[in-house]
C-alpha positions as CSV (number, residue, x, y, z in Angstrom):
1,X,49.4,33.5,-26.5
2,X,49.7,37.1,-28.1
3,X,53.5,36.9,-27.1
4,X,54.0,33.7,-28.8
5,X,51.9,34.9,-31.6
6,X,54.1,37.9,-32.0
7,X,57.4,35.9,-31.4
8,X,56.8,33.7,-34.4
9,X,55.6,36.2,-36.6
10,X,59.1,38.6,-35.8
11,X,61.2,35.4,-37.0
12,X,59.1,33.7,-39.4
13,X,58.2,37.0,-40.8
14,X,60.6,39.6,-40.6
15,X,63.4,37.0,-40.3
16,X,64.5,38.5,-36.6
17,X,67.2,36.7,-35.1
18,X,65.9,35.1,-31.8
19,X,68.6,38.1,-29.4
20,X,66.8,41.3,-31.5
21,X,63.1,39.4,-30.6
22,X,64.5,38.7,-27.1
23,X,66.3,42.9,-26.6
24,X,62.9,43.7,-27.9
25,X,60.1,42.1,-26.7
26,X,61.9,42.1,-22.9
27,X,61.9,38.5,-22.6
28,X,64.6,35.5,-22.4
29,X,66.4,33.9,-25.6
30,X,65.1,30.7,-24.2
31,X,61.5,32.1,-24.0
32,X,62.0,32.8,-27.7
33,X,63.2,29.4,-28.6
34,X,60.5,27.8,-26.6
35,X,57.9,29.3,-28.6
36,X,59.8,29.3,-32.2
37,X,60.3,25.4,-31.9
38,X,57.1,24.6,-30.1
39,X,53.6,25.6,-31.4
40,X,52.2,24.2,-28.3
41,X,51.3,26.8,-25.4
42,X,53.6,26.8,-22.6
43,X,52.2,25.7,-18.9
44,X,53.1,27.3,-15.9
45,X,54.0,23.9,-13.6
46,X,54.0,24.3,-10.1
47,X,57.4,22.6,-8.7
48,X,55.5,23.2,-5.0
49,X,52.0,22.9,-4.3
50,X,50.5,26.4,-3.5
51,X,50.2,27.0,0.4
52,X,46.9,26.8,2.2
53,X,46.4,28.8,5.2
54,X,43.2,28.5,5.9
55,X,43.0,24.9,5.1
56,X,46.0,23.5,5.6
57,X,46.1,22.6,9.3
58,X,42.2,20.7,8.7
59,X,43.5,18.4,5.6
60,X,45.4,16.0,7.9
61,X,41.6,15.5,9.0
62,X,39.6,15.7,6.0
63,X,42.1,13.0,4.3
64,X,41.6,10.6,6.9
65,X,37.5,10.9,6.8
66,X,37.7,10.7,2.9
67,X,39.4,7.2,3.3
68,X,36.9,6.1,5.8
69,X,34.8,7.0,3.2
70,X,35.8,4.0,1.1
71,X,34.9,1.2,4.3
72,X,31.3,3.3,4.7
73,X,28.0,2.1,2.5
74,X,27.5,3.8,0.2
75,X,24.5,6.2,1.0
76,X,25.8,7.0,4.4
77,X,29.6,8.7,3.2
78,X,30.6,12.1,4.4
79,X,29.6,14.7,2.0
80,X,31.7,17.6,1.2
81,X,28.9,19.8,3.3
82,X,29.2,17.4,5.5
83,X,32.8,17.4,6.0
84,X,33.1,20.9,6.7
85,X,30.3,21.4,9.0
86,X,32.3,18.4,10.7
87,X,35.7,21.2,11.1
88,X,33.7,23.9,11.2
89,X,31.8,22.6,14.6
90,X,34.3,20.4,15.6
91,X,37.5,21.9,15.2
92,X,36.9,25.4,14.5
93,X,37.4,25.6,11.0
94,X,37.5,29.3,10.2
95,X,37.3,29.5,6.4
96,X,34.6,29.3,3.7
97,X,32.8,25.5,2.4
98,X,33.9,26.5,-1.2
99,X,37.7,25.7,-0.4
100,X,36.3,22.6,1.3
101,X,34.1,21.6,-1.5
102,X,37.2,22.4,-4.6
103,X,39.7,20.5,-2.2
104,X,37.2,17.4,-1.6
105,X,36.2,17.2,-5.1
106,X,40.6,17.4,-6.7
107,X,41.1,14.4,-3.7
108,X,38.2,12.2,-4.9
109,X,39.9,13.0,-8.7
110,X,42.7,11.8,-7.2
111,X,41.5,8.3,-6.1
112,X,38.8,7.7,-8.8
113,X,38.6,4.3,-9.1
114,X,38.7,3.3,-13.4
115,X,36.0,0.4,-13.9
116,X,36.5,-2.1,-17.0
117,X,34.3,-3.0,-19.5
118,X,33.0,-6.4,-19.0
119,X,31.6,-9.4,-21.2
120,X,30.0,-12.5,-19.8
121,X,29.4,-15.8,-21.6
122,X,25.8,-17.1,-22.0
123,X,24.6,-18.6,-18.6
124,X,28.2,-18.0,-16.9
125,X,27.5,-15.6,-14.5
126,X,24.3,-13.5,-12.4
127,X,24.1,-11.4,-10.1
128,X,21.7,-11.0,-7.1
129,X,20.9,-8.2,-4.8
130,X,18.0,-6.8,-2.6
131,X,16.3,-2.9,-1.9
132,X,13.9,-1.8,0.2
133,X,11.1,0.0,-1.7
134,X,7.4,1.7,-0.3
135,X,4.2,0.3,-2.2
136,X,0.5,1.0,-1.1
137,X,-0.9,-2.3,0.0
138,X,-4.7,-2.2,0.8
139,X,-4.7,1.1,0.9
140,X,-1.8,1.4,3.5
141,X,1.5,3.0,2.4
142,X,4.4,0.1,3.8
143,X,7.7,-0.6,3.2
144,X,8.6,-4.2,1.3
145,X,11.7,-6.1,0.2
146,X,12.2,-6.5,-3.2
147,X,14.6,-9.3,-4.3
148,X,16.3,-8.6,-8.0
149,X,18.5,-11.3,-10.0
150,X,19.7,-10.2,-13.3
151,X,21.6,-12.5,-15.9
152,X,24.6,-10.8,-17.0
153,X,24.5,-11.9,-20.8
154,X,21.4,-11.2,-21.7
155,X,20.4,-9.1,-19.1
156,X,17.4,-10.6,-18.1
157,X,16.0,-9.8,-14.8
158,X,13.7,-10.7,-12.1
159,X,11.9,-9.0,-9.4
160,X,10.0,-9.9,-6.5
161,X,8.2,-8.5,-3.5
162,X,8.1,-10.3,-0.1
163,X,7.6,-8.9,3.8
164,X,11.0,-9.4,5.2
165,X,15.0,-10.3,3.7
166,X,14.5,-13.9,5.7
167,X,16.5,-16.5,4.4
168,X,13.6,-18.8,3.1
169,X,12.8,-15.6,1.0
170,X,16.0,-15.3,-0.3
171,X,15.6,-18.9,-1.1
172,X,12.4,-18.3,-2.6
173,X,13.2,-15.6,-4.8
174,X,16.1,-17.7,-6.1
175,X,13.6,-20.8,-6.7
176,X,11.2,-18.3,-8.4
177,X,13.7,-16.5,-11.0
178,X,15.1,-19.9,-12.1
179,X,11.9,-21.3,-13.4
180,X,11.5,-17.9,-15.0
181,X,14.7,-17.4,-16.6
182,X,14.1,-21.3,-17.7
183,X,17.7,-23.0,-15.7
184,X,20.0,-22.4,-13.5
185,X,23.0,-19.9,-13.7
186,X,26.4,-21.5,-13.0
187,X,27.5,-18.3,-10.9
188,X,25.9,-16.2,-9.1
189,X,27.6,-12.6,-7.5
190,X,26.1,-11.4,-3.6
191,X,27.2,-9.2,-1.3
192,X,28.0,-10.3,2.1
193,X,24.6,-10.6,3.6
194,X,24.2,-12.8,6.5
195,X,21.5,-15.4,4.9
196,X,24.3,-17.0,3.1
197,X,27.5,-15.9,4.7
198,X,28.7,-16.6,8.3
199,X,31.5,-15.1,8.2
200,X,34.1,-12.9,6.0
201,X,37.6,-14.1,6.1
202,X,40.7,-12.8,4.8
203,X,40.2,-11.8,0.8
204,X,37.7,-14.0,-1.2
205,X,37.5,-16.4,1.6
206,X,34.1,-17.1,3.2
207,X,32.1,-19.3,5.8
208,X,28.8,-20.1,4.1
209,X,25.7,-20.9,5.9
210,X,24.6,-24.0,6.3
211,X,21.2,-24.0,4.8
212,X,23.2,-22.1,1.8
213,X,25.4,-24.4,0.9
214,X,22.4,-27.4,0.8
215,X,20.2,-24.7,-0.9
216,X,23.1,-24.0,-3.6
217,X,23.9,-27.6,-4.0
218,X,20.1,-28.9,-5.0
219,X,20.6,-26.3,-8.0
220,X,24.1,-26.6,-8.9
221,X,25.7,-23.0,-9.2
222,X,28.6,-21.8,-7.5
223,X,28.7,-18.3,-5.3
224,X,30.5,-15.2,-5.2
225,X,30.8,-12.5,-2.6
226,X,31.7,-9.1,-3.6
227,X,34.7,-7.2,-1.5
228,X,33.9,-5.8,1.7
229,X,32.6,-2.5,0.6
230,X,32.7,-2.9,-3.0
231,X,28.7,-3.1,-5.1
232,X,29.8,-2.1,-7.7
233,X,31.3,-5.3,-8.2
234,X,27.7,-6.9,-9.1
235,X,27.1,-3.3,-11.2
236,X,24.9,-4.9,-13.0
237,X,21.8,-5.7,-11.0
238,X,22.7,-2.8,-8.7
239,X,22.2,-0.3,-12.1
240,X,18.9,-2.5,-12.4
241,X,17.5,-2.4,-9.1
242,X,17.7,1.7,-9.4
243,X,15.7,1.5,-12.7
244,X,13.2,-1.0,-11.4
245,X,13.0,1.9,-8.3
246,X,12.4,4.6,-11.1
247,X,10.3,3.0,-13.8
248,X,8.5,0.3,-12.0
249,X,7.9,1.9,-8.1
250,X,7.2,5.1,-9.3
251,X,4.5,6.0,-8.8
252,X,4.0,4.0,-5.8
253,X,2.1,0.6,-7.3
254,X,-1.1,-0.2,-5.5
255,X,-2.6,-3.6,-4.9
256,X,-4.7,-5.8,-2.6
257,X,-2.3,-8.8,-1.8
258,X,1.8,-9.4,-2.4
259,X,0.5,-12.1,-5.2
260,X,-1.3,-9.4,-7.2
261,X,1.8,-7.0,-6.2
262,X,4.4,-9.7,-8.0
263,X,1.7,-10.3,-10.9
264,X,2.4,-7.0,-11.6
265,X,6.1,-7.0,-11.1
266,X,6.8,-10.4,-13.5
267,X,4.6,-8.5,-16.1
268,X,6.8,-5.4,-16.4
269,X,9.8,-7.9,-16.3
270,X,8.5,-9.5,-19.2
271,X,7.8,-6.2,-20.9
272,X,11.7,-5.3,-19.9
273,X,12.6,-8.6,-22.7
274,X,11.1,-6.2,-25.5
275,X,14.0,-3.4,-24.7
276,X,17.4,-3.7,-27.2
277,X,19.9,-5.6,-26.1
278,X,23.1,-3.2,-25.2
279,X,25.5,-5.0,-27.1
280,X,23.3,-6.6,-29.6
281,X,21.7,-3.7,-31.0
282,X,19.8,-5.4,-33.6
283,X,18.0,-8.2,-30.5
284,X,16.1,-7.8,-27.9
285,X,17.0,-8.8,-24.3
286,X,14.2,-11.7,-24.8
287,X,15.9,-13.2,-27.9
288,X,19.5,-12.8,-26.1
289,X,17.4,-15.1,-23.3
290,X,16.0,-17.1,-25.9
291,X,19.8,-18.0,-27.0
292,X,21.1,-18.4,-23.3
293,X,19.0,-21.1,-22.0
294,X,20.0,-23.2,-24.1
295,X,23.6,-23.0,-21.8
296,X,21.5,-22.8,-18.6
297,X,21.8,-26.2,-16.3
298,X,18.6,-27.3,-15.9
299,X,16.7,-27.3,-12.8
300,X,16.0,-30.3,-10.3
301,X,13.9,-33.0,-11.1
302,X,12.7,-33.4,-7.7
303,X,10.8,-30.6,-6.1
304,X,13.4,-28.1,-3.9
305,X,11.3,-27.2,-0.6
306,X,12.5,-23.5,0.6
307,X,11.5,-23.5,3.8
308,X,12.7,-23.1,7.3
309,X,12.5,-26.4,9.7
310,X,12.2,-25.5,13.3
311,X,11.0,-28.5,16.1
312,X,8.5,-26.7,18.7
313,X,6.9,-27.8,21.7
314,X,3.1,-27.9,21.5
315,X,1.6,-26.8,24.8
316,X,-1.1,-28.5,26.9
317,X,-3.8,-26.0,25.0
318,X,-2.5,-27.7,21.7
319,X,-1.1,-24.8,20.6
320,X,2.5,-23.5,19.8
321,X,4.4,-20.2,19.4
322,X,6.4,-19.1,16.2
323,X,8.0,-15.7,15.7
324,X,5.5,-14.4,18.5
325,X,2.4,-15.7,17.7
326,X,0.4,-18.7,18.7
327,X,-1.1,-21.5,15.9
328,X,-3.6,-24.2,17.2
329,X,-2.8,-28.3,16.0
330,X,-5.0,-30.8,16.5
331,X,-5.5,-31.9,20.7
332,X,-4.5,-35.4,20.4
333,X,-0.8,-33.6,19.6
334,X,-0.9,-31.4,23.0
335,X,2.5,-32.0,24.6
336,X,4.5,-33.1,21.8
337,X,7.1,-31.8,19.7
338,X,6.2,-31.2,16.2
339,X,7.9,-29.9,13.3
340,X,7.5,-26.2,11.9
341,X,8.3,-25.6,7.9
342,X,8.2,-22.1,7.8
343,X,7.6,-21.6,4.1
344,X,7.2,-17.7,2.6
345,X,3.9,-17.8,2.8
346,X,2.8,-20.3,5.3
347,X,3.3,-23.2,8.0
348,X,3.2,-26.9,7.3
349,X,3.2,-28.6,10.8
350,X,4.1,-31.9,10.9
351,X,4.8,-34.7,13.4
352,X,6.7,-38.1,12.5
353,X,6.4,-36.5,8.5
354,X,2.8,-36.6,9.0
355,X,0.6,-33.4,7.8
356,X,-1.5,-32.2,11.0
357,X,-1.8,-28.5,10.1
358,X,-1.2,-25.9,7.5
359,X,-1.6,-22.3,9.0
360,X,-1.1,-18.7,6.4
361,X,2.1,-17.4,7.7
362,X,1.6,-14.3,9.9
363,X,4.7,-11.5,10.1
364,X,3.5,-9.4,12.7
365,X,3.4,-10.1,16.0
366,X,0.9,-10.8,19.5
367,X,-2.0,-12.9,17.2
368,X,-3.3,-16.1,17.9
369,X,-5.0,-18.7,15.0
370,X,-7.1,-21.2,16.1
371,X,-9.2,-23.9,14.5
372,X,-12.1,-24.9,16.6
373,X,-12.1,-28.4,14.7
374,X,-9.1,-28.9,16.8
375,X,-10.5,-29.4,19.6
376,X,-13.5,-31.3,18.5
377,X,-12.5,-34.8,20.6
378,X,-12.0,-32.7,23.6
379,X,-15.4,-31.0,23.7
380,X,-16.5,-34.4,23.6
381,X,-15.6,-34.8,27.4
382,X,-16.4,-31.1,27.8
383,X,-19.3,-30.1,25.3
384,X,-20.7,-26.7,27.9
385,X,-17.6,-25.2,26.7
386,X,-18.7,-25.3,22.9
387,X,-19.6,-21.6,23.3
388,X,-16.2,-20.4,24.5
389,X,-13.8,-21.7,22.9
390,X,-11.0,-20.1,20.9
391,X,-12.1,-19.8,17.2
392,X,-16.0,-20.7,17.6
393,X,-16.7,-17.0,16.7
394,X,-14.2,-17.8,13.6
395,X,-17.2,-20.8,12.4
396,X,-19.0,-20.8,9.0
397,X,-22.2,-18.8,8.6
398,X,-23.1,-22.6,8.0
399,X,-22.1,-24.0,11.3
400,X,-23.1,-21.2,13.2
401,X,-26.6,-21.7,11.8
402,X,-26.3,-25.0,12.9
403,X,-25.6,-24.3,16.3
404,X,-28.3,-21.9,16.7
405,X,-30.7,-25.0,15.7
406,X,-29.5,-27.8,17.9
407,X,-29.3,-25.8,21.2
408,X,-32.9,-25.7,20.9
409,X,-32.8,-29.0,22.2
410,X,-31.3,-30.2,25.7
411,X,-28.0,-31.6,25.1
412,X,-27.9,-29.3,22.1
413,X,-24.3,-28.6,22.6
414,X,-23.1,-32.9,22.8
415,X,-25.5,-33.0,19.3
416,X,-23.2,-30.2,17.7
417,X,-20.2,-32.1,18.5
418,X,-21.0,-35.2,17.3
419,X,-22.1,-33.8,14.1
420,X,-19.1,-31.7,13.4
421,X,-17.4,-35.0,14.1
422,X,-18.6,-36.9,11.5
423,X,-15.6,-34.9,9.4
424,X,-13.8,-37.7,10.5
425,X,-15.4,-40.1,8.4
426,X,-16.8,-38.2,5.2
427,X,-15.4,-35.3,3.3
428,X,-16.5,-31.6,4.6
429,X,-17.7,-31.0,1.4
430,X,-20.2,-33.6,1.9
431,X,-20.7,-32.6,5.3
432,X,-22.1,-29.3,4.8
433,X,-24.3,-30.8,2.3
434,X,-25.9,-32.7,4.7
435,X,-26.1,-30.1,7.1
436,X,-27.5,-27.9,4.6
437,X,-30.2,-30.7,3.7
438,X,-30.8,-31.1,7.2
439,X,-31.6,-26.9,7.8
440,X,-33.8,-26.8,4.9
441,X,-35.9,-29.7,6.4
442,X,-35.8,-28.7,9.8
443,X,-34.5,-31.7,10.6
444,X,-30.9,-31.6,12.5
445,X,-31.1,-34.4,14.6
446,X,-27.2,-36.7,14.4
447,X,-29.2,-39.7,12.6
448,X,-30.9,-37.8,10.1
449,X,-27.4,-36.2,8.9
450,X,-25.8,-39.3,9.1
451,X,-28.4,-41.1,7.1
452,X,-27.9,-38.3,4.4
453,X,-23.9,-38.9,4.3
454,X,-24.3,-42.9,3.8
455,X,-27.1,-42.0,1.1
456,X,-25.0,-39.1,-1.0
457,X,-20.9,-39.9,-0.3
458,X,-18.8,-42.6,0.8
459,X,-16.7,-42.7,4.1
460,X,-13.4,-41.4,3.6
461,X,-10.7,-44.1,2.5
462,X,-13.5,-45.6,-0.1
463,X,-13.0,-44.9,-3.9
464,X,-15.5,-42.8,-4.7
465,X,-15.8,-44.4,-8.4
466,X,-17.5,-46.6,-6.4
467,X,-20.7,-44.7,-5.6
468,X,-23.8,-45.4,-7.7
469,X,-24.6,-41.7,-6.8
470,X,-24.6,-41.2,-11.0
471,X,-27.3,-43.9,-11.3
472,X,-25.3,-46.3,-12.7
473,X,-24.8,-50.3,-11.4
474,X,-21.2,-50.4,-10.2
475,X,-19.4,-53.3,-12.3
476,X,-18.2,-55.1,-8.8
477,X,-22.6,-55.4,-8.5
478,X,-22.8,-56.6,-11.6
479,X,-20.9,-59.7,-11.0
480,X,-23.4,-61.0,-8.4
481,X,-26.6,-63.4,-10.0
482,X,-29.6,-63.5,-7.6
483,X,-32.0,-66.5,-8.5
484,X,-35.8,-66.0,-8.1
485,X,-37.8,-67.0,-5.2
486,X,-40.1,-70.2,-5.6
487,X,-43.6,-69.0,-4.3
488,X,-45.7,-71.6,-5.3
489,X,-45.5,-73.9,-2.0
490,X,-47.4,-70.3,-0.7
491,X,-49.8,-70.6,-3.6
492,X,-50.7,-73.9,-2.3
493,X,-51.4,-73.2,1.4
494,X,-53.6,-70.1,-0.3
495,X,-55.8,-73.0,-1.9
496,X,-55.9,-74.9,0.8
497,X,-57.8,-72.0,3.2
498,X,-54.7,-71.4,5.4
């Protein structure tokens, strides 16, 4: 720059001709041109890339692991550390990791992908993703998956915890953001994860699941999958879930139950509405929502049960296996197939659509539920084996009192059964009632208890607006005239000494 400084200064300045600045200065006429006509400083350009000795028999290799790079997920691509310890150890790489590192770095300059800016129309398009996050849940540290949809006009987002990435939590989480958000999205972005893709074809192609497309078709929004490879497709919710990881897991929230766990969650979604919209700086994300569902399709009018259905045999015990554990149905049921709705957080059981059990849904593995009233009508036929049966330890503080009071009596165990039977024909509620009644009286025997139910509720099946437990004369009563007795033919035998 001094040179070029002093060159335009000789023939701006003195009025030098450009050969006296060239014989002077040592340098070419065309040197002197260049900087008299250009106030630009001149580059050096290489018309050869510089040689490498050291590196250049290893680049061959590092080129070919820096496009495997782009095939890799993203938190498990080679490293520039990486890559040289790779040569070094591998393939006796002699030189130093800064060449590797400055090399690495001008390549992925190179190939740096540009990224557009985007705009979405209200209710057009979401975007849906899942991460893995660690919470402390009663008092244990454990590892949960966290499902995240995010609407890409307003950017309103939801979040929500569950045990595993199954599908009917993926279905769940979808069922649960809608009736937040207020309607449906007509799009919706995934990547290609297997509880709604089969298979990846050639470019945008796909084979869906099944159980997606019906799930996808009761709410009436179209999918799309991102490119093999490529999250930052759906950069949206992916930039979300990383804030949610920062501001909302950290530090690690602590709570009793997944419900309290997602109370907490939908709160500090809520309090997310209250930030300023990106491109609205004068709204909120909740007033941007406010505006976009208003273009949401609404949701179903029917209820949308996300469930899994599986058909299982139930075994001579009455009981059946489901993701390896065992659940108890009622014994009249031993040896048939019945129908399992695995729903997030419990099993329906059901055989010919009727209701025979509902069980809490149980993610680990090698436990066993049972419910002694199962197997009342069996201990019927077999009442010595009250005592050891599975789930008698699992009885009320009620029942259990009971017990201890009937089998002071022979045949205590027969009397226990037929009064835990009577739940056949009056509510429990009622029930323990009686039983209660009975205790306090020291009374337990079956006719007492019974006579207690007829007296204070109605079988089941009768309308309880029935009952004149309240006092009052039922209206059906009321129709019913009762004419007085005529006791004067007794008056007269009276008279008459007989």
């Amino acid at each position: 720059m001094a040179c070029i400084e002093t060159i335009r200064y000789l023939r701006f300045r003195k009025d030098w001709s450009i050969r006296k600045i060239a014989r002077e200065l040592g340098v070419s006429r065309q040197t002197v041109r260049k900087a008299i006509t250009s106030p630009e400083v001149p580059r050096y350009n290489l018309s050869n890339p510089r040689p490498k000795p050291v590196l250049g028999p290893f680049i061959q290799y590092i080129d070919e692991l820096l496009e495997e790079n782009q095939t890799l997920p993203r938190k498990q691509r080679y490293t520039a550390r990486k890559i040289f310890e790779l040569i070094r150890d591998n393939h006796g790489y002699p030189g130093c990791e800064s060449i590797v590192r400055d090399y690495v770095r001008q390549k992925k300059i190179e190939v740096k992908e540009v990224f557009l800016p985007l705009e979405f129309a209200p209710a057009q398009y979401a975007q849906c993703d899942w991460f893995e996050v660690f919470v402390i849940l009663r008092g244990q540290r454990v590892k949960v998956q966290c499902f995240a949809m995010r609407l890409c006009a307003s950017r309103a987002s939801f979040l929500m915890v569950f045990p595993t990435q199954s599908q009917e939590a993926f279905f769940e989480g979808h069922r649960r953001a809608f009736l937040w958000f207020g309607g449906v999205p007509h799009n919706i972005t995934y990547d290609n994860l297997a509880t709604a893709v089969k298979k990846v074809l050639k470019g945008k192609n796909r084979v869906e699941q099944d159980k997606f497309i019906s799930f996808r078709t009761c709410f009436g929004f179209k999918a799309h999958f991102c490119d093999v490879g490529k999250p930052n497709q759906k950069g949206q919710v992916e930039n979300f879930s990383q804030f949610a990881e920062e501001n909302f897991f950290s530090p690690l929230p602590e709570a009793q139950s997944l419900e309290e766990l997602n109370s907490y969650l939908l709160s500090m979604c809520e309090k997310y509405l209250d930030r300023p919209h990106p491109e609205s700086k004068d709204m909120t994300i909740g007033q941007v929502l406010e505006l976009e569902r208003e273009s949401l399709n609404l949701l179903p009018e029917h209820e949308v049960e996300v469930c899994r259905v599986v058909v299982v045999k139930v075994t001579n015990k009455s009981t059946f296996r489901f993701e390896g554990n065992s659940y108890s149905v009622p014994s009249r049921y031993a040896g048939r197939d019945v129908t399992v709705k695995a729903f997030v957080d419990k099993l329906k059981v059901l055989h010919k659509d009727k209701e025979i059990a509902i069980w809490p849904r149980c993610y680990e593995k090698g436990h066993r539920f049972v419910d002694f009233d199962h197997y009342l009508e069996v201990l019927v036929r077999k009442p010595g084996a009250v005592p050891f049966v599975s789930g008698f330890k699992d009885l009320s503080p009620l029942y259990k009192e009971l017990y201890g009071a009937v089998t002071k009596e022979p045949s205590g165990n027969r009397l226990f059964i037929q009064i835990l039977l009577l739940s056949r024909e009056y509510p429990r509620p009622a029930l323990d009632r009686a039983i209660e009644k009975a205790l306090r009286c020291g009374n337990v025997s079956y006719e007492y208890i019974k006579h207690s139910l007829e007296r204070s509720a109605l079988p089941i099946g009768r309308e309880s607006h029935e009952s004149n437990a309240n006092g009052r004369i039922p209206g059906k009563l009321l129709e019913f005239k009762v004419r007085p007795v005529d006791l004067t033919h007794f008056n007269s035998l009276i008279r008459e000494g007989r």
